[in-house]
N, C-alpha and C positions, 0 to 999 in steps of 0.2 A: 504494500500500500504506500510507505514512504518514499520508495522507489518510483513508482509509476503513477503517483499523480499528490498524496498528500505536501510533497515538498515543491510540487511547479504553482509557482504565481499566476499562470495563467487559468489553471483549476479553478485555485482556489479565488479567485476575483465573481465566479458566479453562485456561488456556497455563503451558507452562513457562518463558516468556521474559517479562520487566519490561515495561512500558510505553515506548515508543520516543519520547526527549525532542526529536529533529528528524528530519530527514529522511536526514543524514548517519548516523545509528545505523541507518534502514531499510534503508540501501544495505549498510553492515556486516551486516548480517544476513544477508541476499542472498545477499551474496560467501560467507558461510561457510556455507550452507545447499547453496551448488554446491560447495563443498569437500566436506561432507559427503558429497555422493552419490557423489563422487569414494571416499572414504577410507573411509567407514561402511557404505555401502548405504543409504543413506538417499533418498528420490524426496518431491520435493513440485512441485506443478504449483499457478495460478493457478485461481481460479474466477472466471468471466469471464461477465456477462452475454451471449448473444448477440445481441440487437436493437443494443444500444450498443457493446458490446463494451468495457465499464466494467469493469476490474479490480476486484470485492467482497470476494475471501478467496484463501486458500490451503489446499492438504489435503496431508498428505504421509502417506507411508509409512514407519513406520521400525523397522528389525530388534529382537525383543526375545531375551531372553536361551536362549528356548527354540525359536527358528528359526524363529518365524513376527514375521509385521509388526501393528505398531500403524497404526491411522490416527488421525489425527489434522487438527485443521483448525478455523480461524479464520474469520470473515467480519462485514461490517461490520455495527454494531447497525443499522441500518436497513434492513439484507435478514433480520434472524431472522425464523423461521416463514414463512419464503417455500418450503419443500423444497430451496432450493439445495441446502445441505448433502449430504443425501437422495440428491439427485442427482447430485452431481458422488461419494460415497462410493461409490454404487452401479456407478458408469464407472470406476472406480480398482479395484474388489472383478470386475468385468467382465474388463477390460482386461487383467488379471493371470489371469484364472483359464479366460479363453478360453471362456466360456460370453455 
């Protein structure tokens, strides 16, 4: 994650979260993102190429004030405009709605 997209300024300028200065703030993050889900409702899962099985992004889901979820989601500049996104939003909007 700190590799491939937590530490580019380019990411992180469209996110609600700073620029990650090592690896030890990635793992911070991490930790509280599974506390989140624990305590908020909040769900974020990995996007994960599958031939490599190379960790690129993240996408989460999280509660807004009117009962329904945002998604949201990060991935590294060097997979933009590949559909990733696309398709891992569309597995997350699937997965939940049972169509």
């Amino acid at each position: 994650a700190f590799k491939n997209w937590t530490s580019d300024d380019e990411v992180s300028k469209y996110v609600r979260w700073s620029t990650h200065k090592n690896v030890e703030e990635t793992k911070e993050y991490i930790l509280l993102e599974e506390k989140r889900r624990k305590t908020e409702g909040c769900f974020n899962w990995g996007i994960v190429i599958k031939d490599s099985n190379e960790l690129i992004g993240a996408i989460g889901a999280f509660p807004s004030e009117d009962g329904r979820y945002e998604i949201g989601y990060n991935i590294a500049k060097k997979h933009w405009n590949n559909g990733y996104t696309k398709e891992a939003s569309l597995t997350v909007f699937i997965e939940h709605h049972g169509n």
